[in-house]
DOLO-652312 format. One record per residue (C-alpha): residue in three letters; chain; x negated, y, z. Coordinates in steps of 0.5 Angstrom, whole numbers, plus 500, padded with zeros to 3 digits. Layout:
N
> type,mol,px,py,pz
> ala,A,X,Y,Z
...
***
This chain:
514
> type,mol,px,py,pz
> unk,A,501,462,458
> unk,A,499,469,454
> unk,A,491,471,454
> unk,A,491,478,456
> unk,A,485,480,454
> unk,A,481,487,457
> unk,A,480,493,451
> unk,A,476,498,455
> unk,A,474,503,451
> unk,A,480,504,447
> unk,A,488,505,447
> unk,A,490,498,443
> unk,A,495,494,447
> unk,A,495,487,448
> unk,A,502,485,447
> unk,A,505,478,448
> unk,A,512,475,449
> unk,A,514,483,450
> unk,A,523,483,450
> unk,A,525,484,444
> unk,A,532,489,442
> unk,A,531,496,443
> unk,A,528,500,448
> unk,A,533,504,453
> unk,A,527,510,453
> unk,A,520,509,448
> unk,A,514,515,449
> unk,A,509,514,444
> unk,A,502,517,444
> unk,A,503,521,450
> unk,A,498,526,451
> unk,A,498,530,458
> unk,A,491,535,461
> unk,A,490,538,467
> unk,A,484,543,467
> unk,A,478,538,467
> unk,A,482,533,467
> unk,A,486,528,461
> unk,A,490,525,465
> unk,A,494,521,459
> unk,A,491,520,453
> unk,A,496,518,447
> unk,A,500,513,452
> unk,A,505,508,449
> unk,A,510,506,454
> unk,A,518,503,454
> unk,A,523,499,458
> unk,A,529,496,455
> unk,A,536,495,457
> unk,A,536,489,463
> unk,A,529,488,465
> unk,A,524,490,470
> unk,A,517,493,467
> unk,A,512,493,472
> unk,A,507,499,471
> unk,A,500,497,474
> unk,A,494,502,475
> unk,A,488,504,480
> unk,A,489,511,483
> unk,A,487,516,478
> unk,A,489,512,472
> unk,A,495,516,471
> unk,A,502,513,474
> unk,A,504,518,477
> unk,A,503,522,471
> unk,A,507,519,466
> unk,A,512,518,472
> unk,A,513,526,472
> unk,A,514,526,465
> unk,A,520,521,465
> unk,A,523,524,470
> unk,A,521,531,467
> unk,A,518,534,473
> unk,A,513,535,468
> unk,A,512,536,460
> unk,A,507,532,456
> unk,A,502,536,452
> unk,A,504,532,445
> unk,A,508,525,443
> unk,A,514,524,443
> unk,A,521,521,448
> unk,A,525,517,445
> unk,A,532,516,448
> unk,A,537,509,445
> unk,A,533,510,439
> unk,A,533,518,437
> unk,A,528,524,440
> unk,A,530,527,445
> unk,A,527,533,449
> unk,A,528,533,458
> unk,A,528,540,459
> unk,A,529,538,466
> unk,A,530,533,472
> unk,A,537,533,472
> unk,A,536,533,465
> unk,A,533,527,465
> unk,A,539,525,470
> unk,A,543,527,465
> unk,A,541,523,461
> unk,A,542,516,466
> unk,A,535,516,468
> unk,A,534,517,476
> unk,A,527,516,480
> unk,A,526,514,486
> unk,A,520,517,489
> unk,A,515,514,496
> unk,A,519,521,499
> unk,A,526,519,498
> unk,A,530,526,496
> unk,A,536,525,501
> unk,A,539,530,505
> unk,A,538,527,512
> unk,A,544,532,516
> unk,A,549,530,512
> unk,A,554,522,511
> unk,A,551,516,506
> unk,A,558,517,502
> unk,A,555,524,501
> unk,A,548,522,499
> unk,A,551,518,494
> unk,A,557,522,492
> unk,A,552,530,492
> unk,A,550,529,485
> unk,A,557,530,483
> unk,A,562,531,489
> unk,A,569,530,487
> unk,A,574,536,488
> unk,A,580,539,488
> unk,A,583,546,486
> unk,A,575,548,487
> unk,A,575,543,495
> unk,A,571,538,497
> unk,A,575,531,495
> unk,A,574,527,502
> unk,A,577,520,499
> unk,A,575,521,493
> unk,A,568,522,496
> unk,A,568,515,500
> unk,A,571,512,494
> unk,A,566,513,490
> unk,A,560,512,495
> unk,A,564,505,496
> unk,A,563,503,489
> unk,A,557,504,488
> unk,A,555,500,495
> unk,A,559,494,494
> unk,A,557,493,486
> unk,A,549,492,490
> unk,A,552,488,495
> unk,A,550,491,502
> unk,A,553,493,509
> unk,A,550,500,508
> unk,A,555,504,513
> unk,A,558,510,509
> unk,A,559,514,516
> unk,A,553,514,518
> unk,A,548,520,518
> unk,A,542,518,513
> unk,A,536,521,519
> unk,A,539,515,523
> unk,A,538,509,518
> unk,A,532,506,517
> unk,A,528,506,512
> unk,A,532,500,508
> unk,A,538,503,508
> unk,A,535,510,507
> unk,A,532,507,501
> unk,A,538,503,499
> unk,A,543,509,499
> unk,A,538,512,494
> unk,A,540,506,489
> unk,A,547,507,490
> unk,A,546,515,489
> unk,A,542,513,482
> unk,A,549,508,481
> unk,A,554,512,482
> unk,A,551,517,477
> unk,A,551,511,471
> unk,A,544,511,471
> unk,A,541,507,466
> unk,A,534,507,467
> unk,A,531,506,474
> unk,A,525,508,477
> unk,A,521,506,483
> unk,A,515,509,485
> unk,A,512,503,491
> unk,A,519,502,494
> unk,A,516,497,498
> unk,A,511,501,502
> unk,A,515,501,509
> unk,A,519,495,508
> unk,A,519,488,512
> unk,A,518,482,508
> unk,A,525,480,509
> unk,A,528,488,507
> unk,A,523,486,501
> unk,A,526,479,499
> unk,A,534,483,499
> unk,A,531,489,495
> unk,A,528,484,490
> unk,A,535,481,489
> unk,A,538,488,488
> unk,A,533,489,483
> unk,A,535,482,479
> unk,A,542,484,480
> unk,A,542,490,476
> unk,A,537,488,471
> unk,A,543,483,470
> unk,A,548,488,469
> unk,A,544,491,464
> unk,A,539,497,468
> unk,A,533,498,466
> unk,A,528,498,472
> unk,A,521,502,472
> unk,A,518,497,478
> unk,A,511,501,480
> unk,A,506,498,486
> unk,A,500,497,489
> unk,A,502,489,492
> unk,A,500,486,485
> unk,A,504,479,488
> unk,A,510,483,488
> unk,A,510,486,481
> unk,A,508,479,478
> unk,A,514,476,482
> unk,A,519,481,479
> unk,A,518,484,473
> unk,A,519,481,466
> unk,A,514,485,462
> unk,A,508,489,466
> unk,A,503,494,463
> unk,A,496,495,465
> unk,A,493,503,465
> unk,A,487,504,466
> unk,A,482,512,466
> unk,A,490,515,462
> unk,A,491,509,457
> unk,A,494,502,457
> unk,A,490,498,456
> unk,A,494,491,457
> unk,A,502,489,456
> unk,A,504,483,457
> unk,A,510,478,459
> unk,A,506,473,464
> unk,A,500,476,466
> unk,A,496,472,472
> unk,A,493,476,478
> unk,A,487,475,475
> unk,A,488,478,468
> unk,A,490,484,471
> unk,A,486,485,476
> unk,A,480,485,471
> unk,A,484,490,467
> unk,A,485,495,472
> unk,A,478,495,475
> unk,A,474,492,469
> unk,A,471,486,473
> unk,A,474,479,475
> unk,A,477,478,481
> unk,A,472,474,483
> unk,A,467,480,484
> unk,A,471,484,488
> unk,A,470,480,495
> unk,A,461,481,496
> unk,A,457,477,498
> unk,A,458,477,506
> unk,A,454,473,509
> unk,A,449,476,513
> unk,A,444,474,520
> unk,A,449,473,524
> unk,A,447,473,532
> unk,A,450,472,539
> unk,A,456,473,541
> unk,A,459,480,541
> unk,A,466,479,544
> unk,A,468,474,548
> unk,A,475,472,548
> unk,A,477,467,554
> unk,A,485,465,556
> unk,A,487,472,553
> unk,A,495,473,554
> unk,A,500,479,555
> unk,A,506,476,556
> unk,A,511,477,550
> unk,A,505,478,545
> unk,A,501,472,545
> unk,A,498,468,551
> unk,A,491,464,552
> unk,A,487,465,546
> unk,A,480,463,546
> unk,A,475,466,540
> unk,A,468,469,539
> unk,A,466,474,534
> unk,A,458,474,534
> unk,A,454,480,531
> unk,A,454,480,524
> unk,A,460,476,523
> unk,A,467,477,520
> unk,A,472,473,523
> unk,A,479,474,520
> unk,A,485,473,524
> unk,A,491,470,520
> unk,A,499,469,521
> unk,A,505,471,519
> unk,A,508,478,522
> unk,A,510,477,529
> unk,A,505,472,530
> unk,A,501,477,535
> unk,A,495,480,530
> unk,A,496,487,532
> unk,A,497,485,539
> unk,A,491,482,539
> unk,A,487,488,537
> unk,A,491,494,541
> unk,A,489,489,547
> unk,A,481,490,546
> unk,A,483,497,544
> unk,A,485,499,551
> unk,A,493,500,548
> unk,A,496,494,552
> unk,A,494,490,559
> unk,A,492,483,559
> unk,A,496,480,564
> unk,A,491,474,564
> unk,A,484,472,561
> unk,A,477,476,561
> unk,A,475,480,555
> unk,A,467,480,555
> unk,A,462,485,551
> unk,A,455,482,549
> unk,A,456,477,556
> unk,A,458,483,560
> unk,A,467,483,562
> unk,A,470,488,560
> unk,A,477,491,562
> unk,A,478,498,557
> unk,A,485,501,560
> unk,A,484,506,555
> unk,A,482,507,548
> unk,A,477,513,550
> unk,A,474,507,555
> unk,A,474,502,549
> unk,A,470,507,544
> unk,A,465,508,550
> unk,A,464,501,550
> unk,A,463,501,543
> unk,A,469,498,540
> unk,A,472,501,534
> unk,A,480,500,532
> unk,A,482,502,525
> unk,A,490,500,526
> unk,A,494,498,521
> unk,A,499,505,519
> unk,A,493,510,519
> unk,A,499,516,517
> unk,A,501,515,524
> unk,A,496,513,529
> unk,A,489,513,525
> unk,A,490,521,522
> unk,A,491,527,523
> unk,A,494,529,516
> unk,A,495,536,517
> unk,A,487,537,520
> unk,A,481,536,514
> unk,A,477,531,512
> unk,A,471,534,517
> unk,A,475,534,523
> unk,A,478,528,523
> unk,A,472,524,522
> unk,A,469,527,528
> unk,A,474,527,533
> unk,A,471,521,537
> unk,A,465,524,537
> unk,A,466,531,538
> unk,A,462,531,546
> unk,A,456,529,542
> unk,A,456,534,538
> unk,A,456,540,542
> unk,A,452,544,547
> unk,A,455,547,553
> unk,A,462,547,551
> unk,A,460,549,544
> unk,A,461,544,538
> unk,A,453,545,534
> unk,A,457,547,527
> unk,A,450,545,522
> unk,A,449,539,526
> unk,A,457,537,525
> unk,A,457,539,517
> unk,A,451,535,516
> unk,A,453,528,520
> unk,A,460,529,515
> unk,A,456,529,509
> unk,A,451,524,510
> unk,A,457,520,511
> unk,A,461,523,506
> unk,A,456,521,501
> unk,A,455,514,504
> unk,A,462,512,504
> unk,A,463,515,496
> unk,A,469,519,499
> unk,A,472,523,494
> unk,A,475,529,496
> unk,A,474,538,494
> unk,A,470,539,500
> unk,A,469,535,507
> unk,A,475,542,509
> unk,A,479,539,505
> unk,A,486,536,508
> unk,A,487,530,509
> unk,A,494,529,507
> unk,A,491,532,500
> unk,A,487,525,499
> unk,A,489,519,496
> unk,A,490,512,500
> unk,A,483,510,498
> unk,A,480,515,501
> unk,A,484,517,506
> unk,A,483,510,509
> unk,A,475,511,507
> unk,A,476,517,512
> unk,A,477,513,517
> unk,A,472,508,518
> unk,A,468,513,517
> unk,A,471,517,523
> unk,A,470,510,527
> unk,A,462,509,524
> unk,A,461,515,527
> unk,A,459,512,535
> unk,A,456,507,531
> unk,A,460,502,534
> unk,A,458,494,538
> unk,A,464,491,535
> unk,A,471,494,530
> unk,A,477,492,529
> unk,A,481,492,523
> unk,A,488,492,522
> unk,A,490,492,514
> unk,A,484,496,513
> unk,A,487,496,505
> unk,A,494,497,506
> unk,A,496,501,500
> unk,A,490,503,496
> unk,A,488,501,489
> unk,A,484,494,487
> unk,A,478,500,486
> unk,A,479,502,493
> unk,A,479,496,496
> unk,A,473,493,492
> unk,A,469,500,495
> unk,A,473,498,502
> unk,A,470,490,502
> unk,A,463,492,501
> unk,A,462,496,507
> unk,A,466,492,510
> unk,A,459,487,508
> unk,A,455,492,509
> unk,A,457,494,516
> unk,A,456,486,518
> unk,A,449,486,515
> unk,A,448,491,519
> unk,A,450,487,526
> unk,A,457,489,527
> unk,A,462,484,530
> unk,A,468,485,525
> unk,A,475,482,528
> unk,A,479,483,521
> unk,A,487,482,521
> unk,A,490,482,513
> unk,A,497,480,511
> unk,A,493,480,504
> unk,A,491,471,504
> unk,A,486,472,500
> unk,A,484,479,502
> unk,A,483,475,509
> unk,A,479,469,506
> unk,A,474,472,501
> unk,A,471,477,507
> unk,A,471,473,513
> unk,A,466,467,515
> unk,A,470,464,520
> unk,A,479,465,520
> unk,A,483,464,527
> unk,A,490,462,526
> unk,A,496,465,529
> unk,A,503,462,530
> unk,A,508,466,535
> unk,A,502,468,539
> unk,A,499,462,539
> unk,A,492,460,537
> unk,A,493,454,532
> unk,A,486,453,529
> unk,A,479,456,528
> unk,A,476,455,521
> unk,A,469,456,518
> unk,A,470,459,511
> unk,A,469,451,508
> unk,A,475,449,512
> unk,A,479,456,511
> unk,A,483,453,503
> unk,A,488,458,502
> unk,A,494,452,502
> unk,A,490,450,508
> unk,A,490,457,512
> unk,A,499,458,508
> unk,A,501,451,512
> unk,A,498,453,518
> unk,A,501,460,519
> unk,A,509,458,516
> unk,A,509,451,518
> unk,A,505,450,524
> unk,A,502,444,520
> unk,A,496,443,516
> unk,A,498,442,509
***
């Protein structure tokens, strides 16, 4: 295996066993600024004809950056993009097009009104004596979508697709035009596992046809699964480059610490029981579980999706009935029927989409966090404003989230801190027990070691934390005990001693242990 060695206060990459042959696009020494901010600092970055090249990096470290240059959304400050070999100068995105490079942003860029076969044809709609051609237009979009070998239906109106197909149609967009150069910027963050495996064979295939592909992506397994080459940023530099890294390696070039020191020390005092679980069902989600979460302690459910994690959780939040078990509170039952009733009771939810039912993106960071306790902080019917901003600076400062000012928009935050945002809006009622569900989904390696240490602060403290992570080794280095899930069944209970990740793997995919 190739050493990747970090080298954090320069710009020298480590090279090991890179492909060889020219490069389809080579930048070197990129430099781009923003007032007070060097975002890219003298950046030398290629992809070459049939490979995947993974791009790594923390939010900050300049992805998105050199992503916009390669598409010429923006234009670097100083350094040269080289294109077959020759200089060249991208004016424009659709010079960049032009030129066969085509980026596939988080945001698709399709028209939702109009067919597959239109999207996939707009960029260059065939005509004739100056009228749109429909066969032609069809025949084209049919090209491009037998070459990925996909079902993706040419009639349909894109805002009825789902977000594969959404996606997959953006791929047979950038086809159809002779791309080149593939860019994709998280392209798995909507997807199931099985709409991820189909993408990954898309992805190796036009990689066998020649197309470069830049694969972008906060889920590292991924990114070492498909590509061939992956280079580290770190503060606008690169800071490693290799052809077969390890989690491990780069992760400690991303952060500058080994893996091993982002899970901190959980152990704490733990007490008695908090939340009592006893034959809990709802029928078509799970049935007769029976577990304790006791004060101080993280327990970590684990299983594959569909085997109930979330139902579990939504359940003790108020938002799906039980059909038959109890639910007890510090030895008292429970019967919360609404979320308001279970934050009276002191459980707190972070879900798993915060877009969609943990924040409002629209609203600041100060009004989000305060929601659940507005009736705390008013007299009279009047919200106490002094009171209110010093509640969300002191929590602010706590939590180290980084934003302009606790009135700045939500949306305006990166994933890291927008999920920080959260936990602090549950924090706020000083919660009994709370509940999370994928608390890292879609942060950075930086975020989620801040998000890990809270996480350990909050059960020293004596909160029953009931933890639900897809990320195994996310779910095994924080919680003292992991309750196994299978097709809503309760398969095990484990002490951390006894919870091996091969061990815990077995369980949720086979049912037996390994």
């Amino acid at each position: 295996m190739a050493e990747l060695l970090p080298t954090p206060s320069t710009a020298t990459r480590v090279v090991a066993d890179a492909p060889t042959g020219a490069p389809i696009l080579a930048l070197r020494g990129i430099r781009k600024s923003y007032p007070g901010v060097i975002a890219l600092d003298g950046v030398d970055f290629d992809v070459r004809q049939g490979e995947v090249h993974g791009l790594v990096g923390e939010n900050g470290a300049g992805k998105s950056t050199l992503l916009k240059i390669i598409g010429a959304v923006e234009r670097a400050d100083a350094g040269t993009i080289e294109l077959d070999g020759r200089p060249i100068q991208l004016a424009s995105p659709h010079a960049a097009q032009a030129a066969g490079i085509r980026v596939i942003h988080q945001e698709f860029n399709l028209f939702p009104a109009l067919s597959v076969a239109e999207n996939i044809a707009i960029d260059h709609l065939p005509s004739r004596h100056g009228v749109v051609d429909r066969r032609a237009v069809r025949d084209l979009a049919r090209s491009a979508r037998d070459r990925l070998g996909v079902a993706l239906p040419l009639e349909t109106r894109v805002d009825r697709l789902g977000v594969a197909d959404q996606q997959l149609t953006e791929i047979a967009r950038a086809l159809s035009a002779d791309a080149r150069l593939l860019v994709m910027d998280e392209p798995t963050a909507a997807l199931t596992e099985h709409e991820i495996d189909a993408l990954f064979r898309i992805v190796r295939s036009l990689r066998d046809e020649g197309v470069g592909v830049i694969f972008v992506s906060h889920r590292m397994e991924e990114v070492l699964a498909l590509s061939d080459r992956v280079t580290v940023l770190r503060d606008g530099r690169v800071v490693g480059e290799t052809a077969r890294p390890t989690r491990e390696q780069i992760i400690r070039l991303m952060v500058g610490r080994d893996v091993s020191e982002l899970y901190p020390d959980t152990s704490a005092d733990i007490g008695g029981p908090a939340l009592e679980l006893d034959g809990l069902s709802v029928a078509g989600r799970f049935e007769d579980l029976s577990f304790t979460v006791r004060r101080g302690e993280v327990v970590g459910l684990a299983g594959v999706i569909g085997a109930g994690r979330t139902s579990v959780g939504l359940a003790l939040f108020g938002l799906l009935r039980p059909t038959s078990g109890q639910v007890r509170l510090d030895g008292k039952p429970i019967e919360p029927r609404t979320a308001h009733e279970a934050v009276k009771l002191g459980i707190g939810y972070v879900p798993e989409d915060r877009k969609a039912l943990g924040l409002v993106l629209a609203l600041s960071l100060r009004h989000n966090e305060t929601h659940p306790i507005l009736p705390w902080l008013s007299r009279l019917g009047w919200i106490d404003k002094r009171r209110e901003r010093l509640t969300v600076e002191e929590r602010v400062a706590q939590l180290e989230i980084k934003a302009s000012s606790i009135d700045a928009r939500v949306s305006n935050l990166s994933g890291g801190n927008q999920q920080k945002v959260l936990l602090a809006k549950w924090l706020e009622i000083k919660p009994r027990v709370l509940i999370l569900d994928e608390p890292t989904r879609g942060v950075d390696i930086g975020a989620k070691a801040e998000i890990y240490q809270i996480v350990a602060d909050l059960a020293k403290s004596g909160v029953a934390i009931l933890l639900i992570s897809s990320d195994l080794p996310e779910l095994l280095g924080l919680s003292d005990r992991v309750v196994v899930l299978r097709e809503g069944r309760q398969l095990a209970t484990l002490d951390r001693a006894d919870a091996g990740q091969e061990h815990v793997l077995s369980l949720v995919t086979t049912g037996a242990a390994a």
